[in-house]
C-alpha positions as protocol buffer text, in pm:
chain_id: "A"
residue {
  index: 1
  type: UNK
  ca { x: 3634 y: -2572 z: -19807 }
}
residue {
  index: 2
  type: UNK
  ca { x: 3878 y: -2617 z: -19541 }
}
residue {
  index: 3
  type: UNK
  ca { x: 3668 y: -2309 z: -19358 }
}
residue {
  index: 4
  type: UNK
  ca { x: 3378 y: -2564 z: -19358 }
}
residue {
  index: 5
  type: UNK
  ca { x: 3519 y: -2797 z: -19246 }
}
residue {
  index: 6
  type: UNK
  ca { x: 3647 y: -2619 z: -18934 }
}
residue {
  index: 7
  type: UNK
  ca { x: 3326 y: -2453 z: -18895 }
}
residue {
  index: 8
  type: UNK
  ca { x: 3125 y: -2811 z: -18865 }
}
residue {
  index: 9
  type: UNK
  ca { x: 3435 y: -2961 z: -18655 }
}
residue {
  index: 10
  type: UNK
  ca { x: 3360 y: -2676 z: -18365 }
}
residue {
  index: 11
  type: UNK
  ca { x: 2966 y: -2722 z: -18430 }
}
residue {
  index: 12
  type: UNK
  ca { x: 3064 y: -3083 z: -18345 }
}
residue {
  index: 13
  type: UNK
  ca { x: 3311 y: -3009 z: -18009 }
}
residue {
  index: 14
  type: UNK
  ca { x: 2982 y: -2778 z: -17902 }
}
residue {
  index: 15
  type: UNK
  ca { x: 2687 y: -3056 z: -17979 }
}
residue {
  index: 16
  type: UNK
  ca { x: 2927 y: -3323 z: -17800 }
}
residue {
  index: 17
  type: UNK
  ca { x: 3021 y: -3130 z: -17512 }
}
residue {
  index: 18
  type: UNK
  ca { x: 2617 y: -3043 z: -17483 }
}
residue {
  index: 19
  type: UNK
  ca { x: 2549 y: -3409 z: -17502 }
}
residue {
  index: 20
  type: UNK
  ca { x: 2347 y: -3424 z: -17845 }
}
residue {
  index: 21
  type: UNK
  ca { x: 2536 y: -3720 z: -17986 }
}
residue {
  index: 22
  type: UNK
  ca { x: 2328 y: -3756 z: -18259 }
}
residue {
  index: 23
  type: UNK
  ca { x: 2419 y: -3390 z: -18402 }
}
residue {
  index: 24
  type: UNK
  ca { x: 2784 y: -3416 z: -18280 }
}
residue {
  index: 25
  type: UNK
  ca { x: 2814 y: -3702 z: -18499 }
}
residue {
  index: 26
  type: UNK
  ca { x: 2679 y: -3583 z: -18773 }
}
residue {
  index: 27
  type: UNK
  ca { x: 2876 y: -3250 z: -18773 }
}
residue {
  index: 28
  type: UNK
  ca { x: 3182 y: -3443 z: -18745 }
}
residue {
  index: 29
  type: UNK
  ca { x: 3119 y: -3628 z: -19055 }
}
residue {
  index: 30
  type: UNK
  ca { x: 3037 y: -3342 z: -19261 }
}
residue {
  index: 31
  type: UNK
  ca { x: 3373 y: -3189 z: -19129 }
}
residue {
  index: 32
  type: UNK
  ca { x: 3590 y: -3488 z: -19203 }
}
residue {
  index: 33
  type: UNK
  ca { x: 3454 y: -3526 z: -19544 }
}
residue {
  index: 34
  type: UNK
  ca { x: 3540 y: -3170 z: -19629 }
}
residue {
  index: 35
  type: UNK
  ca { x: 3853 y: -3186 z: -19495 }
}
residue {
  index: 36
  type: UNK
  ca { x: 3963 y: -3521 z: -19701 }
}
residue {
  index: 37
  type: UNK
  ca { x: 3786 y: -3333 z: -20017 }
}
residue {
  index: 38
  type: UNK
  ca { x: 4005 y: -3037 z: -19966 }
}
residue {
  index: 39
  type: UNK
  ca { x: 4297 y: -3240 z: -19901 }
}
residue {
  index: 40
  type: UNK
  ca { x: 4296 y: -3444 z: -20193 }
}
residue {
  index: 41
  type: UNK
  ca { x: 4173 y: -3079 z: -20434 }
}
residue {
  index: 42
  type: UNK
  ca { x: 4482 y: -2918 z: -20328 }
}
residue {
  index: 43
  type: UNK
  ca { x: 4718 y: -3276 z: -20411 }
}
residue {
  index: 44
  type: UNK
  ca { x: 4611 y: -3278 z: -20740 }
}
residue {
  index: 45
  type: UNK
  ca { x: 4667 y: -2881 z: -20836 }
}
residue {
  index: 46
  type: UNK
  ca { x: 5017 y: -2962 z: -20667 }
}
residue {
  index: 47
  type: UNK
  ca { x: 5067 y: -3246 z: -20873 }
}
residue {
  index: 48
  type: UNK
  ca { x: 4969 y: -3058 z: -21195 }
}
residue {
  index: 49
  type: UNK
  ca { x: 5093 y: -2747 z: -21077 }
}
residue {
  index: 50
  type: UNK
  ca { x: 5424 y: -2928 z: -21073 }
}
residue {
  index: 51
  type: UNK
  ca { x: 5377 y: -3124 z: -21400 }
}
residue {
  index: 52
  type: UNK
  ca { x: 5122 y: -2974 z: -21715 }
}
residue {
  index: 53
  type: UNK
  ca { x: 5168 y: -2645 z: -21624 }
}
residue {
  index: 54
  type: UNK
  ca { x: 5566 y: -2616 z: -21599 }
}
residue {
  index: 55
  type: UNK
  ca { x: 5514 y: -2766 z: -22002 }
}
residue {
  index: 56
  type: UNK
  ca { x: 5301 y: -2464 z: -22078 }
}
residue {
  index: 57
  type: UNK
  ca { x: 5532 y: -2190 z: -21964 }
}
């Protein structure tokens, strides 16, 4: 996810530097999304990686 998210972040550098500010934007959403979304997956595995699954082994 986080390879997404990098991917649509330089798609959005490249549109913006072209001057297409209505694809820039876009890209640049996309890309924060899946970076907050992949942020807040790998919090909660911490989380129960720290907490359930110490119980179980």
């Amino acid at each position: 996810m986080i390879k997404w998210a990098i991917i649509f972040l330089v798609i959005g550098l490249i549109a913006g530097a072209l001057g297409l500010g209505g694809v820039a934007g876009v890209s640049m959403g996309i890309a924060k999304f899946l970076f907050i979304g992949a942020l807040l997956i790998a919090v909660v595995l911490f989380v129960l990686g720290l907490t359930v699954f110490r119980k179980v082994t």
